[in-house]
C-alpha positions as CSV (number, residue, x, y, z in Angstrom):
1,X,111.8,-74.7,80.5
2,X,111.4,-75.1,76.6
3,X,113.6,-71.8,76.3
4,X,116.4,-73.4,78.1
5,X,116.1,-76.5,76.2
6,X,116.1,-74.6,73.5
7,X,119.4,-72.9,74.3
8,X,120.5,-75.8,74.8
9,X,119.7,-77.4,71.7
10,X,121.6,-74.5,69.8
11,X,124.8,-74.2,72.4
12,X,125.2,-78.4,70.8
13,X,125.6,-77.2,67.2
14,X,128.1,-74.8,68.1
15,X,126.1,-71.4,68.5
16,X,128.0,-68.5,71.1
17,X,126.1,-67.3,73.7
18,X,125.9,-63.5,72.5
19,X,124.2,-64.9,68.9
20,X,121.9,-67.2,71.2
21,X,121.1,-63.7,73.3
22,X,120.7,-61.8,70.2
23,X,117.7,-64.0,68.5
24,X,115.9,-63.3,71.9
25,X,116.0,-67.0,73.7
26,X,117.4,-66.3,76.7
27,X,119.7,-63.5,78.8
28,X,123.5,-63.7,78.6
29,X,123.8,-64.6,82.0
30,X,121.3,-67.2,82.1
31,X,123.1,-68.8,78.8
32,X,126.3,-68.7,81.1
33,X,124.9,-70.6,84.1
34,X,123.1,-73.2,81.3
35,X,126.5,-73.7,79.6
36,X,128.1,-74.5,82.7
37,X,125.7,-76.9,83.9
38,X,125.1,-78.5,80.6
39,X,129.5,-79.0,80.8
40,X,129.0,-81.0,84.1
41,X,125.9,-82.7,83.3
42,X,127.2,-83.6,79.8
43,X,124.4,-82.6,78.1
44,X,126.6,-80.4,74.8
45,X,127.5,-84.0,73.8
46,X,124.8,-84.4,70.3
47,X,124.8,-88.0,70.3
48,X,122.6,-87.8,74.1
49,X,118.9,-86.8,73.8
50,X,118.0,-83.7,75.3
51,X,116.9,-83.8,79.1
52,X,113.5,-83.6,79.7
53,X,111.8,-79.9,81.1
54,X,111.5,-81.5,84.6
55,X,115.0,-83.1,85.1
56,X,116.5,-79.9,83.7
57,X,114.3,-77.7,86.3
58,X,115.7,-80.1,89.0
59,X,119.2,-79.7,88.1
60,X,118.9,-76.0,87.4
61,X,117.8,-75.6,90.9
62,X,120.0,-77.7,92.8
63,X,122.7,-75.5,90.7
64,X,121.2,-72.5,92.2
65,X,120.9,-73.9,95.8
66,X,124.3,-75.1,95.6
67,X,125.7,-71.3,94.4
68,X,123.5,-70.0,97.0
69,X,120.8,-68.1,94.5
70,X,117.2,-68.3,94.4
71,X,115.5,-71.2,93.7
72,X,114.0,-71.7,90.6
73,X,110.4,-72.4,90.9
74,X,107.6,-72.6,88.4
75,X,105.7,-68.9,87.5
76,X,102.8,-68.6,89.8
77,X,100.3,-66.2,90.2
78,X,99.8,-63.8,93.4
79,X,95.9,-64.9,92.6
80,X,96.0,-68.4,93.2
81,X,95.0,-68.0,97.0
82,X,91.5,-66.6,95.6
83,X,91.5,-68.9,92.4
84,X,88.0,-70.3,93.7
85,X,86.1,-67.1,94.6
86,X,87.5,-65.2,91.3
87,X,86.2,-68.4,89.3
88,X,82.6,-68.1,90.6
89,X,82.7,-64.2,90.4
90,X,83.5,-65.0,86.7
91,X,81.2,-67.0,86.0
92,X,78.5,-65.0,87.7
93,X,79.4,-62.4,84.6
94,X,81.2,-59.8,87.0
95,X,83.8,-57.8,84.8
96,X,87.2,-57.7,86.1
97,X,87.7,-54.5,87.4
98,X,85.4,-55.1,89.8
99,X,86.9,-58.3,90.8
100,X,90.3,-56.5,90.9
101,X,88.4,-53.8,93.2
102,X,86.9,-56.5,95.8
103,X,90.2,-58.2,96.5
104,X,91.7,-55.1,97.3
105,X,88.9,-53.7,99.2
106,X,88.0,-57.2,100.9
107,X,91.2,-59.2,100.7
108,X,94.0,-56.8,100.9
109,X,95.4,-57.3,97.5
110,X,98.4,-55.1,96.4
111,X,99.0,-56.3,92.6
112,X,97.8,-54.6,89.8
113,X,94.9,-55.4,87.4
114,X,96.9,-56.7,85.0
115,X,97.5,-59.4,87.5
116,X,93.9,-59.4,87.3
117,X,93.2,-59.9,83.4
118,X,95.6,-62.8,83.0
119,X,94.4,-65.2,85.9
120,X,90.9,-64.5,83.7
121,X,92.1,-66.3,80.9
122,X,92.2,-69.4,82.0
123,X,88.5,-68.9,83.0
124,X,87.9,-67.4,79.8
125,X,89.2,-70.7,78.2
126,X,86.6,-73.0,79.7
127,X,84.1,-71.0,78.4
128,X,84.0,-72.0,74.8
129,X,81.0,-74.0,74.2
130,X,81.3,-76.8,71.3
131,X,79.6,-75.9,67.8
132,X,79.0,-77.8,64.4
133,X,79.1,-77.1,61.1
134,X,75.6,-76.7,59.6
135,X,74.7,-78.4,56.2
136,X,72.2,-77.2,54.1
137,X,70.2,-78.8,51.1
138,X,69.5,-76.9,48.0
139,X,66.9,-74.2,48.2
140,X,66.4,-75.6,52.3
141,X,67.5,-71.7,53.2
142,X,68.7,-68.8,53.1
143,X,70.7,-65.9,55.7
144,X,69.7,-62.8,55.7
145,X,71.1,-59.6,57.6
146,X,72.0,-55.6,57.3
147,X,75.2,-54.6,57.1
148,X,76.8,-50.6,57.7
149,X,77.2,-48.9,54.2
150,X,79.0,-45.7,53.0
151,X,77.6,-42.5,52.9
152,X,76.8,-40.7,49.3
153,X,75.1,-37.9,48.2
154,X,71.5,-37.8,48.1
155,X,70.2,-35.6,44.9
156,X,67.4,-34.0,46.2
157,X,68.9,-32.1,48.7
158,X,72.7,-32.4,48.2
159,X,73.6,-33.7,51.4
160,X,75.8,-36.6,52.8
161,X,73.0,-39.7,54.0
162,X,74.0,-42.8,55.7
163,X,73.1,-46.3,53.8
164,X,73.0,-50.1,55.0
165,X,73.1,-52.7,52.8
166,X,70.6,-55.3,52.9
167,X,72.7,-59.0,52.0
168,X,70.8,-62.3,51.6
169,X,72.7,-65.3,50.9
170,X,71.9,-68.8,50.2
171,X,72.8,-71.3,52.2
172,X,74.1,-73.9,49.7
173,X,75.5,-72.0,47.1
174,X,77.0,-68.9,48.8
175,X,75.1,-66.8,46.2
176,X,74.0,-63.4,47.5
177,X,72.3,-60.5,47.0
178,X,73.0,-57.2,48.1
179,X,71.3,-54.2,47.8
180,X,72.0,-50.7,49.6
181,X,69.4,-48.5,51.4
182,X,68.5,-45.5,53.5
183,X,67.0,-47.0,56.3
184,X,66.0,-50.2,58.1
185,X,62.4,-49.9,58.2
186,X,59.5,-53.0,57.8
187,X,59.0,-51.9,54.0
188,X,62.1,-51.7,53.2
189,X,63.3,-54.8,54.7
190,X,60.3,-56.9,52.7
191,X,60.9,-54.9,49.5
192,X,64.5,-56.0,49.9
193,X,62.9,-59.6,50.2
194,X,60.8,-59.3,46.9
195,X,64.3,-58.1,44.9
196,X,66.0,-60.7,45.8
197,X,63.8,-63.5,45.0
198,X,63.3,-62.0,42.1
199,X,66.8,-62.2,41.9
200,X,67.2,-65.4,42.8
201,X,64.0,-66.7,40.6
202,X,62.6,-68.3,43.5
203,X,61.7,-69.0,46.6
204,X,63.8,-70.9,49.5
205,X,61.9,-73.4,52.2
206,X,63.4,-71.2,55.1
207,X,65.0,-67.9,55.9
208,X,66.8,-67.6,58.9
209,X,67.3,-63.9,59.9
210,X,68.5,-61.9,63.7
211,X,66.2,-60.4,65.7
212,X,65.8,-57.0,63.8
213,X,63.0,-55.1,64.6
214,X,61.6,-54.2,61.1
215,X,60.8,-58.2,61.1
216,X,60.3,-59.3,65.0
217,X,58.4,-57.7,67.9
218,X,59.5,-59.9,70.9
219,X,63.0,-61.4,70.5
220,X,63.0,-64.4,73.0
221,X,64.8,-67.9,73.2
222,X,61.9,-69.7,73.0
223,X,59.1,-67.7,71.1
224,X,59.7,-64.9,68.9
225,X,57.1,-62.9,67.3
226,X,57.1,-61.8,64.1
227,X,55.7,-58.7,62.9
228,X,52.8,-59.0,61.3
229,X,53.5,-57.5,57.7
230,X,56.7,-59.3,57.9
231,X,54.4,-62.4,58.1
232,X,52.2,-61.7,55.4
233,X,54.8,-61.3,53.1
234,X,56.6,-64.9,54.2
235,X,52.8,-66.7,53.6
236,X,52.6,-64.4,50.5
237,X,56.0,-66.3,49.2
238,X,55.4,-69.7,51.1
239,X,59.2,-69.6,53.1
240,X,59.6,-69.8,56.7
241,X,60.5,-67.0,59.0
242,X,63.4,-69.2,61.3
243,X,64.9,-66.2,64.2
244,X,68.4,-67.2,65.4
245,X,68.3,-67.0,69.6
246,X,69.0,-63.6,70.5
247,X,73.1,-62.7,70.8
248,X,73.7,-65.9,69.3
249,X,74.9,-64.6,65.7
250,X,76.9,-68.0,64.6
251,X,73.6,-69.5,63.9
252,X,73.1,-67.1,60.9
253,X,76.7,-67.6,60.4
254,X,77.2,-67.8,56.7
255,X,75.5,-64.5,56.0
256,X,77.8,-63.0,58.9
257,X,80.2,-64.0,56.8
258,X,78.9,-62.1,53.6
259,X,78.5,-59.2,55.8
260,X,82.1,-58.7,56.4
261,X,83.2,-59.7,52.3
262,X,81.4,-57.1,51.3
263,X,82.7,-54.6,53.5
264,X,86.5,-56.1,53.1
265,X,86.2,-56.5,49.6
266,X,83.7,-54.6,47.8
267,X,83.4,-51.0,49.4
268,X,87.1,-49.9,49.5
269,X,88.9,-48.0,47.3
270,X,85.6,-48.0,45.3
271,X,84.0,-44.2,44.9
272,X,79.9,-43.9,44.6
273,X,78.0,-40.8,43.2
274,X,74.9,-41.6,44.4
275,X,72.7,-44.0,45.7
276,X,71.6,-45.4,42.2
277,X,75.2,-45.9,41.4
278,X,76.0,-47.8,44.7
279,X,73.4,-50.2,43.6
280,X,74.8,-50.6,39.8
281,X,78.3,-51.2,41.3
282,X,77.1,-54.2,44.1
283,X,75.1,-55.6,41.0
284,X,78.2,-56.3,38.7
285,X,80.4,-56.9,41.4
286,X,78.1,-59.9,43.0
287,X,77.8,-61.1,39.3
288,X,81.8,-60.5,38.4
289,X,83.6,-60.9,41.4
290,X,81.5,-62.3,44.6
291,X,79.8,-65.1,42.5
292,X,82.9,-66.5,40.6
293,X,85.3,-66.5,43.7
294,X,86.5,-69.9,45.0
295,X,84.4,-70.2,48.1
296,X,86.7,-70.6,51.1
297,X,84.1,-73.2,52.4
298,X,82.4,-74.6,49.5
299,X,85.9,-74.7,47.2
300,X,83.8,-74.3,44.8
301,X,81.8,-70.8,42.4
302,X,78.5,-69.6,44.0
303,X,77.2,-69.3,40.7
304,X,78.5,-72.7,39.7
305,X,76.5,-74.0,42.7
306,X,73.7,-71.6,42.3
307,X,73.2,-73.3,38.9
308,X,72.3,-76.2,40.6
309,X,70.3,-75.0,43.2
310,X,68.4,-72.9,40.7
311,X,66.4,-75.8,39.4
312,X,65.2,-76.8,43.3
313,X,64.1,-73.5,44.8
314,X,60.0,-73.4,44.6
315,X,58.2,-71.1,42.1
316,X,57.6,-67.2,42.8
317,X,53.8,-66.7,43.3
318,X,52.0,-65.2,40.6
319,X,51.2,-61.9,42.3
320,X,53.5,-61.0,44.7
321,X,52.7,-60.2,48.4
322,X,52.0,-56.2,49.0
323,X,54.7,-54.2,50.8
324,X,52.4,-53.4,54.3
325,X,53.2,-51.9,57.3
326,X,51.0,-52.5,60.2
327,X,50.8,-50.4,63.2
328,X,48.5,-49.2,66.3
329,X,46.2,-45.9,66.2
330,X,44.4,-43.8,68.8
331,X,41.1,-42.3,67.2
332,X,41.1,-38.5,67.4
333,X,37.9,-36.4,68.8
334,X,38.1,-35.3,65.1
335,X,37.4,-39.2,64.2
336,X,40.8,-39.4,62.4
337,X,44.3,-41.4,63.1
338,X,47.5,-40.5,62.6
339,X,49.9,-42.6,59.9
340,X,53.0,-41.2,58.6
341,X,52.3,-37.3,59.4
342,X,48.8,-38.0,57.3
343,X,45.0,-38.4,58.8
344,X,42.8,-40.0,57.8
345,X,39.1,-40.6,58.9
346,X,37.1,-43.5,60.3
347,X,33.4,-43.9,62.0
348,X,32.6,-41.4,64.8
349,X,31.8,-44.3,67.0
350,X,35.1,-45.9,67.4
351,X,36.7,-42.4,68.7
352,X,38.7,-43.1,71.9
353,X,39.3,-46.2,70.4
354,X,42.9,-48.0,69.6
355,X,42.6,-49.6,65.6
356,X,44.9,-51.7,63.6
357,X,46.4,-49.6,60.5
358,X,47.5,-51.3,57.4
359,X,49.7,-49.1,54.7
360,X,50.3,-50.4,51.2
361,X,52.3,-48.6,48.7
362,X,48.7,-47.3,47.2
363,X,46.5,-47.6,50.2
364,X,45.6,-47.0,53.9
365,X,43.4,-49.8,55.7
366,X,41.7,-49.5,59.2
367,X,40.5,-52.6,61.4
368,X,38.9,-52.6,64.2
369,X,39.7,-54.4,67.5
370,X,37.5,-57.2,65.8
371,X,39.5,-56.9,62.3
372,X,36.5,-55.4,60.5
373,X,37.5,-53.2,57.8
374,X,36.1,-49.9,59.0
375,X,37.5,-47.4,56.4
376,X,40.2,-47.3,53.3
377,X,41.9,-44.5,51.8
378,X,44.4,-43.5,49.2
379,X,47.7,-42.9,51.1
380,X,49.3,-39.7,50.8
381,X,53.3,-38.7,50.2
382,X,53.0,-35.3,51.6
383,X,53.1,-34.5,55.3
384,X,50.1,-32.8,56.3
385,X,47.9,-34.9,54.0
386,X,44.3,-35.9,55.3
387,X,41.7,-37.5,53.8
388,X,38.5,-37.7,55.4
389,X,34.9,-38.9,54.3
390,X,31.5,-37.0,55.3
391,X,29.7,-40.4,55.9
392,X,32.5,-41.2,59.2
393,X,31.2,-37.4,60.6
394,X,28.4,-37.4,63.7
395,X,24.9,-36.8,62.2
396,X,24.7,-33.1,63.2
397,X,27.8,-32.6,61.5
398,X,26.8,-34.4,58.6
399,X,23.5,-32.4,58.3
400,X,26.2,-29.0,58.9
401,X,28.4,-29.9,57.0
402,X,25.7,-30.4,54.0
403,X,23.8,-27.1,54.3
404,X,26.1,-25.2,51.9
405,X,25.4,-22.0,50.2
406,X,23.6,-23.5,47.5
407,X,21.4,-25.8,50.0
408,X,20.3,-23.1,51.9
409,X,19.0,-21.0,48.6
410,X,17.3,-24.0,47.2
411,X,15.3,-24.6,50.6
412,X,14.7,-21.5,51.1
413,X,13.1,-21.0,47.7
414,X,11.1,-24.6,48.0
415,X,9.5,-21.9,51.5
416,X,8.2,-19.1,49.2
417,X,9.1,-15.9,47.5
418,X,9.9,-13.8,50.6
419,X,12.1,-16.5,52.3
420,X,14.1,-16.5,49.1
421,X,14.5,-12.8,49.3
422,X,15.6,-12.8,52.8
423,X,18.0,-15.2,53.0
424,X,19.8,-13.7,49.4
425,X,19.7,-10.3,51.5
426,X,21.7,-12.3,54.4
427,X,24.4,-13.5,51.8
428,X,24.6,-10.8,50.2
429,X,26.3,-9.3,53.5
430,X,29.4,-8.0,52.7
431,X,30.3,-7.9,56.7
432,X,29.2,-11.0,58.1
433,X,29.1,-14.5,57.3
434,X,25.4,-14.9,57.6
435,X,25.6,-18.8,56.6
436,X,24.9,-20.0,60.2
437,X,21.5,-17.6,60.3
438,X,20.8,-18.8,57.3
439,X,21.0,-22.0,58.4
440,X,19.0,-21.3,61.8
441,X,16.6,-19.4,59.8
442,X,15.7,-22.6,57.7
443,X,15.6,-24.9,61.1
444,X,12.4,-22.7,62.2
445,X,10.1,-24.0,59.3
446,X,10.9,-27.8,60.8
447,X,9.7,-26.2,64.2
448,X,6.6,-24.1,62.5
449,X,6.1,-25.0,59.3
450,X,6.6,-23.4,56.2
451,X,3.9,-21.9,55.5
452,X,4.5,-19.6,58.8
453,X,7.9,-19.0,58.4
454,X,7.1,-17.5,54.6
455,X,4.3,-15.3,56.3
456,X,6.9,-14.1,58.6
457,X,9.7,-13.7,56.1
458,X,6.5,-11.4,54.1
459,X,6.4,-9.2,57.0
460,X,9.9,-8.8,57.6
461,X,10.6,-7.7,54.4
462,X,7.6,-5.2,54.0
463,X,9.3,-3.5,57.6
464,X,13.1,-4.0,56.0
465,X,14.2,-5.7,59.0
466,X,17.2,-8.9,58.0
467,X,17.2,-10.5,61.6
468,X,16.9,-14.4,62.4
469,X,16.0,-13.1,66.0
470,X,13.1,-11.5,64.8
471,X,11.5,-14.1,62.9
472,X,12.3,-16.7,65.9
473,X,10.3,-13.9,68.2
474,X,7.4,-13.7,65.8
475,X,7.0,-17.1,65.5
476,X,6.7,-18.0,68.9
477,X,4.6,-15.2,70.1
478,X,1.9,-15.7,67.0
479,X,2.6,-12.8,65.6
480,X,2.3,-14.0,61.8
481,X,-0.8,-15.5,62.6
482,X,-2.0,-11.8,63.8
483,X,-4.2,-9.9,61.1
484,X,-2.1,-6.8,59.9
485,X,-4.5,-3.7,60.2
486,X,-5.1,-1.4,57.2
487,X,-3.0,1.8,57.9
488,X,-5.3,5.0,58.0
489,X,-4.4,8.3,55.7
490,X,-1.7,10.7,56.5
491,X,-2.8,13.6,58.4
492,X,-1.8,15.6,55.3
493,X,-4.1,14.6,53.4
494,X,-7.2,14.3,55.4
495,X,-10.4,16.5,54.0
496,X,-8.8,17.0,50.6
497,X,-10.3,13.6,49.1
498,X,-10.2,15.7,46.1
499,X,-6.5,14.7,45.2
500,X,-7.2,11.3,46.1
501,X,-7.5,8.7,43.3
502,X,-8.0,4.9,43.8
503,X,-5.0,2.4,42.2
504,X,-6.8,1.3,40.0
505,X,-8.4,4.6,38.4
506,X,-7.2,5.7,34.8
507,X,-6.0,9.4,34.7
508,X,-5.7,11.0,31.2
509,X,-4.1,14.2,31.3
510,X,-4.2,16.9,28.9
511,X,-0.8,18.3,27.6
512,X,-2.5,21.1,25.8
């Protein structure tokens, strides 16, 4: 009815029908059936008021009845017969397809779905819950979120990477920081934390963040968790870890905001070599642009504000919290865990076990499931790094592990003379690696004694026989307690004593 009044309103100063039709108000016949009724009812005379929407729907249709046309009623929906089941459907959270779908499976309906989508509207209406505008003191808090970035180059290996940009902004001053990165990770989300209060020069009470999972394992209404490096770092600084409720992003709303500037207003038309120069840009242009804007909420600079907040934010600690990463570990048969494509070892006794990991920039920690430190290492860069330490190895791997080479020759000497000699002959195999025997040769003089085991070694060596088999053999049979017997003379030389001379006789010989 307010687009016949409103043809109305123009046919009194004068306006023809066809310029009426043309601006889009009503239909050239529908002007003609208005102008005729407005003649009778005297409504084209401009010192009248207009009549009101429901006397003119009342005359309109008694014109209508009286020519014999349709009556004019009201626009209804086909829907409103169902208005009460498709209200509880909707607010059950069933999408409106499937409502379309039921009333024409169930209920015989013949519209279409667009029918559908605008009988949900005014459902979708009553929906909107009430909010407030949140006020913050100075230094109370700060928002913090990750945003999409650009892709640029990286230099190492010349290909395109995807970036986010990490945005924390103050609550009272509208100040930010932004920084860009290559991924999401725990580290890099606290590392982002220590540049920008660094930034800032100090520390806010609270920071109020989503539920990302680099800073909270269990995202609930009720009682989040937050990650445990992620924690350190917050008592490290002395601020607050406050999560939003989950898919309820207009409590962090101001950083929400910042979010979308920088992707409206700083990364278009903008060109980025590299990650590095990504950075540089977002420094100046938070310094340049963001923080001497007119706020549209404040109406005032963020760093006009910011100077004011400066002077209330609390003091950065004196050594800052490590960069950490905490995670679970199985214990390997080989007594080592996996972290980061790296091993590294811990006590035999806890293999089977699950341990707590700790990773610093510099170093590895593992806990136990009582939180005893049980081992540290330097952390490796390179995939495939392990670092283990002899003392975590089983004793009979230990006591392996230690019989070297060198150990073996040194033992063997501290036997006698003719277990030295034997066991050089065995390394100096150029075949086999005779370094177990060796090593199996030395155990029999903890089973015998030495002084058997260099007897036997003598009597090896005066037969030329280099076999740890042998020596076992004589050993346990008592065969180097057995007196050797004094070999008769050869055959050859039996009755001629006359070219027999003792060892120790002196021969002179006359060369003339």
């Amino acid at each position: 009815m307010h687009e016949y009044r409103e043809a109305l309103y123009r046919m009194r100063r004068g306006e023809r029908d066809r310029q009426i039709s043309r601006d889009g108000v009503l239909g050239r016949h529908k002007l003609s059936i208005l102008r005729v009724l407005a003649q009778q009812q005297g409504w084209l005379e401009p010192t009248l008021a207009l009549p009101p929407e429901a006397q003119l729907l009342q005359a309109l249709q008694a014109y209508k009845r009286a020519q014999g046309g349709p009556v004019i009623r009201p626009q209804s929906s086909s829907l409103e017969p169902y208005a009460d089941m498709i209200e509880q459907w909707f607010n059950q959270g069933v999408q409106g397809v499937a409502i379309h779908a039921a009333l024409q499976r169930n209920h015989g309906f013949a519209g279409h779905y667009s029918a559908v989508r605008r009988f949900l509207r005014r459902f979708k209406g009553t929906k909107v819950e009430p909010t407030m505008i949140l006020d913050f003191a100075p230094a109370e808090a700060a928002q913090v979120d990750f945003g999409a970035g650009p892709q640029v180059r990286d230099p190492d290996s010349g290909q395109m990477v995807r970036t986010w940009f990490f945005v924390m902004t103050l609550c009272f001053s509208r100040h930010q920081y932004v920084e860009f990165v290559l991924d999401q990770s725990s580290e890099t989300w606290q590392r982002c934390h220590h540049h920008a209060l660094r930034h800032f020069g100090g520390v806010v009470r609270r920071v109020i963040i989503d539920n990302p999972k680099c800073a909270i394992t269990r995202a609930v209404f009720d009682d989040p968790q937050v990650q445990r490096a992620y924690a350190e770092c917050a008592q490290g600084y002395g601020f607050v870890v406050s999560p939003c409720p989950p898919a309820d992003a207009a409590k962090k709303g101001i950083v929400e905001s910042g979010v979308k500037y920088v992707k409206g207003n700083f990364l278009p038309l903008r060109q980025f070599v590299d990650l590095h120069d990504l950075n540089r840009q977002a420094r100046q242009w938070v310094m340049e642009v963001a923080g001497r804007r007119i706020h549209g909420s404040t109406r005032e600079q963020p760093l006009a504000l910011f100077e004011l907040e400066r002077a209330t934010l609390l003091p950065l600690p004196e050594r800052a919290p490590d960069v950490c990463c905490w995670v679970k570990a199985a214990v390997h048969r080989d007594t080592h865990v996996q972290f980061n494509y790296g091993l590294y070892s811990v006590p035999f006794r806890l293999i089977g076990t699950q341990v707590h990991v700790r990773a610093t920039s510099a170093m590895v920690e593992v806990f136990d499931a009582d939180h005893q430190l049980v081992a540290s290492h330097v952390r490796g860069r390179k995939r495939g790094y392990r670092s283990s330490v002899d003392d975590h190895l089983p004793p009979a791997a230990q006591a392996w592990k230690m019989r070297t080479p060198r150990y073996c020759l040194e033992q063997a000497q501290a036997v006698g003379p003719a277990c030295l000699a034997l066991v050089e002959r065995m390394f100096a195999d150029r075949v086999l690696d005779r370094l177990r025997g060796v090593q199996g040769l030395l155990r029999l003089a903890d089973q015998f004694g030495t002084d058997r085991l260099e007897v036997a070694c003598k009597r090896m060596h005066e037969a030329d026989i280099v076999s740890v088999r042998t020596a076992r053999l004589m050993l346990e049979k008592g065969l180097d307690q057995v007196p050797q017997p004094i070999a008769p003379p050869s055959p050859v030389y039996q009755g001629k004593s006359r070219f027999y001379r003792p060892a120790t006789a002196q021969q002179s010989f006359d060369l003339h």
